[in-house]
N, C-alpha and C positions, 0 to 999 in steps of 0.2 A: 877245654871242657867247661870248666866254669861261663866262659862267653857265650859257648852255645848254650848252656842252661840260662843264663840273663836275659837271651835274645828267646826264648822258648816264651817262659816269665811272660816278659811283656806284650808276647802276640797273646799269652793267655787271659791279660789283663785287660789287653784291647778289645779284645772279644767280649768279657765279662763286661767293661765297659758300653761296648755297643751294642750287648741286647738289655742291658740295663737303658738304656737311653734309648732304644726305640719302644719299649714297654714304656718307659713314662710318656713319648710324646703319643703311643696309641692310645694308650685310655686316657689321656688328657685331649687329644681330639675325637674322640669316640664320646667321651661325655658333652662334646660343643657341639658336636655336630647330630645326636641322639635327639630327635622329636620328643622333644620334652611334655607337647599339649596334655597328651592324656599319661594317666596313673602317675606322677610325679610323687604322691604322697607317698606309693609303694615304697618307692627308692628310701627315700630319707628314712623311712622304719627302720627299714632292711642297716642304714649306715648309721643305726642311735644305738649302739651297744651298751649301755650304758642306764637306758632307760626301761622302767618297769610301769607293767600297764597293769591292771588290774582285768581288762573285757578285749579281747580281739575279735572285732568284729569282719568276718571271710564271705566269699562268695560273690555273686556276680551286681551288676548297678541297681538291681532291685535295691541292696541291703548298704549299698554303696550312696544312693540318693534316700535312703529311706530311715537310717539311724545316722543323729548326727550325734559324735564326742564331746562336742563341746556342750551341748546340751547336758548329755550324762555327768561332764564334771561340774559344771557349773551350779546344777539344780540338786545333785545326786551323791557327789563328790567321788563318782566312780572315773577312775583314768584308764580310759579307752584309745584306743586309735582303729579303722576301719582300713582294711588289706583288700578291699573289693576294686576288681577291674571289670571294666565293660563284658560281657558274654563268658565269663570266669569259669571254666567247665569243672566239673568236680574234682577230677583227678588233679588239675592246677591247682583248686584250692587245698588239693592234702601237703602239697609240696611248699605253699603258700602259710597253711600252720603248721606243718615239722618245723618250718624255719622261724616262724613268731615263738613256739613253745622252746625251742633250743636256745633263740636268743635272747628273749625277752622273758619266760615263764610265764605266762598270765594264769588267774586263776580258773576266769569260765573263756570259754571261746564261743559263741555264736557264727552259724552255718546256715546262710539264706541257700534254698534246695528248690529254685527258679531253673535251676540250669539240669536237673533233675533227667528229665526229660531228652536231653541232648546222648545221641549215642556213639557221639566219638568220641577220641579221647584230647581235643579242644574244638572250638568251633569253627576259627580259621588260624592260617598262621600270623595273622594281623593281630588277631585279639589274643595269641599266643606271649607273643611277643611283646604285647602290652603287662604283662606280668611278669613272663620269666626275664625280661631284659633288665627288670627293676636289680633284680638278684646279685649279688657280688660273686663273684667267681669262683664257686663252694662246691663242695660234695651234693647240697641238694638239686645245686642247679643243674652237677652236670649228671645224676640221677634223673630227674626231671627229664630234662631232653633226653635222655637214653633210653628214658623209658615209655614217654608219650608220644616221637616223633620216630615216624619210619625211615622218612626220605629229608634227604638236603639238615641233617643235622648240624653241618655249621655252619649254616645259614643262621642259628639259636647261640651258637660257642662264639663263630666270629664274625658278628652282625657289623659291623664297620661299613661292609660295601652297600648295606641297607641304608645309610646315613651321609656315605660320602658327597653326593650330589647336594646337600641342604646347605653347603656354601652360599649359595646367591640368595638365599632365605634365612639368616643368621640376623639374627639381632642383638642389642646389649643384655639382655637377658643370659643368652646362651651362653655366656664367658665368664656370667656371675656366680661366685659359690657361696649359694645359701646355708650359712651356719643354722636359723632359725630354722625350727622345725615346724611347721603347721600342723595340728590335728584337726584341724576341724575339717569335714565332710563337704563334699561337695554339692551344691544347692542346684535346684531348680526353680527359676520364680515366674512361669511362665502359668498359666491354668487352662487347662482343656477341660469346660464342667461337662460331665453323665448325669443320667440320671443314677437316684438310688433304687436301681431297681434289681442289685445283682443279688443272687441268690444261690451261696455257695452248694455246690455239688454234697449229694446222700452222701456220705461216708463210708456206710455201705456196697460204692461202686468202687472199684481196683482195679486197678489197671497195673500191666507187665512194669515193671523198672529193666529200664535198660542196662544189661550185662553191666558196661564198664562203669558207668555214673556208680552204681549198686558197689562195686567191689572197692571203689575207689571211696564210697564213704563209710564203708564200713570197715579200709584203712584208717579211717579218719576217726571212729569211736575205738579203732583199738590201741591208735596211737593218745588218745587221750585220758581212755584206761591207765594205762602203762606207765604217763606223766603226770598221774593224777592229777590231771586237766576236764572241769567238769564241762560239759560240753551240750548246748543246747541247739535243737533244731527248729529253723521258724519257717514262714512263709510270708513275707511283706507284701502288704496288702497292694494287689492291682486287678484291673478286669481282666481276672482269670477265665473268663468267659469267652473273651474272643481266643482268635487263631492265632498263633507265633509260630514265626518262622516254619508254615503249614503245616503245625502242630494244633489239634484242633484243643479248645477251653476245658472241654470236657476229660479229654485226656490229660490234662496239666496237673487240675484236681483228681484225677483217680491215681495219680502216680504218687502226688500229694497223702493221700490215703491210705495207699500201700505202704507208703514209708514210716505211715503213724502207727501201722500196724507192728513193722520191723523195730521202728526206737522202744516199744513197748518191752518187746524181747530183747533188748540190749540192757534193759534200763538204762536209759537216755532219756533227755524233758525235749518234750516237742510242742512247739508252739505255733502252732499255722493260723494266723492273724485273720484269715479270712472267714475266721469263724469267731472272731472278738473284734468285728466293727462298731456293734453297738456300743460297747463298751469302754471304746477310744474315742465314741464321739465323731468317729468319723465321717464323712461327707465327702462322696463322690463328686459333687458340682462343684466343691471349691478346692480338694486338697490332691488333686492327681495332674502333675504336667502334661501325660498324656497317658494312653491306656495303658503301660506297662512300669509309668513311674511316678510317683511322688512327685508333688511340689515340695516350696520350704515351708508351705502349712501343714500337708498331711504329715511331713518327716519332725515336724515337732512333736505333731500327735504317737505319733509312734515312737519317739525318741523317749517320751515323757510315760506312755504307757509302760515300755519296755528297762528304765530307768527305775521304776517299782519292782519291776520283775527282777532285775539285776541286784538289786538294795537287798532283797530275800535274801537271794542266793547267798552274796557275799558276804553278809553276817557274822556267819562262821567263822571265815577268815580274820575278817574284823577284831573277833573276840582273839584272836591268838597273838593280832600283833598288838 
């Protein structure tokens, strides 16, 4: 009896043993073999438990190339970090600050509302992926995918076979574990000069907000109600004039519009920049990489206008600690 319980034991052991060791060598080659190029900065946030920001900066590359942290601490002495991925839809970004305000508490959050406009609930599963993959393997994430993906959801839970082929593309990079945290933003130094000739939309024009973008940000002010997280809406400055992704200018800015109308009734601060160029000094011929972003001229400019605006706010807090 005894022997047969020893020999039970140790298959039980083996077993405990061998999915403990193939859990370490998956997420140790899931993180080598993981396309690191874009949102890296995500990740490390997501794995700094430890660190307290004072501004999380969310939303898509508008707000992502368009306010830089280092700027805000350096000049401001505001600690910030920026959670923005490429094409960032709003419903990601609510899931992107449940998980900054749980882990980190900041005290304002800033939400660029570029992606506004967008009526599904991401814009692909490429730029999906680019954000929720950053995530640790948590209740938001796996809320997140259950909630914004219909089809092939673990394709999102177990992305591995998305990354297995990037053997023959692997570098010394990819096997390095960066203790050091970067906050600083990422730049664009390239210039595409316009004229100044754009002239932001009546405000008085409104346009529909799309269903899910709507519901998913106005999770987004109730979730920051709740964590007494104060929470500001902007709009970084780009030629909201032209078409995106055959969304015409003029519909960008009326959805723009409508939403200043909604943050009124939440009491919420809304800042749509495109209607404070003069005031930043801004310049179309020098400070735009190209029509939808920021160089690292114009994101000083707004990094420094909005550095004032942040310095207000946080005052308060100032005064308690």
């Amino acid at each position: 009896m005894k022997t047969k319980f020893m020999n039970n034991l140790k298959k039980i052991a083996k077993a405990v043993l061998f999915i403990a060791l193939f859990i370490v060598l998956y997420t140790g080659s899931r993180e080598v073999l993981r396309n690191k190029s874009e949102s890296e900065a995500l990740g490390k946030i997501f794995t700094m438990p430890n660190e307290t920001y004072d501004v999380v900066l969310a939303g898509p590359s508008h707000i992502q190339y368009g306010i830089q942290p280092s700027i805000l601490e350096a000049e401001y002495k505001i600690k910030a970090c920026n959670t923005a991925t490429a094409a960032q839809s709003v419903p990601t970004t609510y899931y992107v600050v449940k998980e900054m305000i749980e882990r980190h508490t900041p005290h304002v959050v800033v939400v660029d509302l570029f992606c506004m406009f967008y009526p599904e609930a991401y814009f692909t599963p490429t730029r999906f992926h680019q954000a929720i993959d950053n995530f640790p393997l948590n209740e938001n994430k796996a809320r997140a995918i259950i909630d914004l993906v219909d089809e092939n959801k673990s394709e999102f839970f177990l992305n591995y076979m998305l990354y297995h082929g990037r053997w023959k593309s692997l570098t010394r990079d990819d096997y390095m574990v960066k203790k050091v945290f970067d906050e600083k933003n990422q730049l664009l130094y390239v210039t595409t000069p316009f004229e100044n000739d754009f002239v932001p939309l009546d405000k008085a024009v409104k346009g529909e907000v799309p269903e899910v973008a709507l519901e998913y940000l106005k999770k987004i002010v109730l979730l920051c109600k709740e964590t007494d997280t104060e929470l500001i809406l902007t709009v970084i400055p780009y030629r909201a004039d032209v078409a995106n992704n055959d969304v015409t200018g003029e519909y960008q800015q009326s959805i723009y519009n409508t939403i200043e109308e909604y943050a009124q009734n939440w009491g919420v601060e809304y800042i749509n920049l495109l209607y404070h160029l003069e005031a930043m000094g801004f310049d179309f011929k020098t400070d735009m990489a190209e029509f939808s972003h920021l160089n690292n001229t114009g994101s000083i400019k707004v990094s420094r206008y909005f550095g004032q605006i942040l310095t207000d706010r946080l005052e308060k807090y100032n005064e308690k600690e």
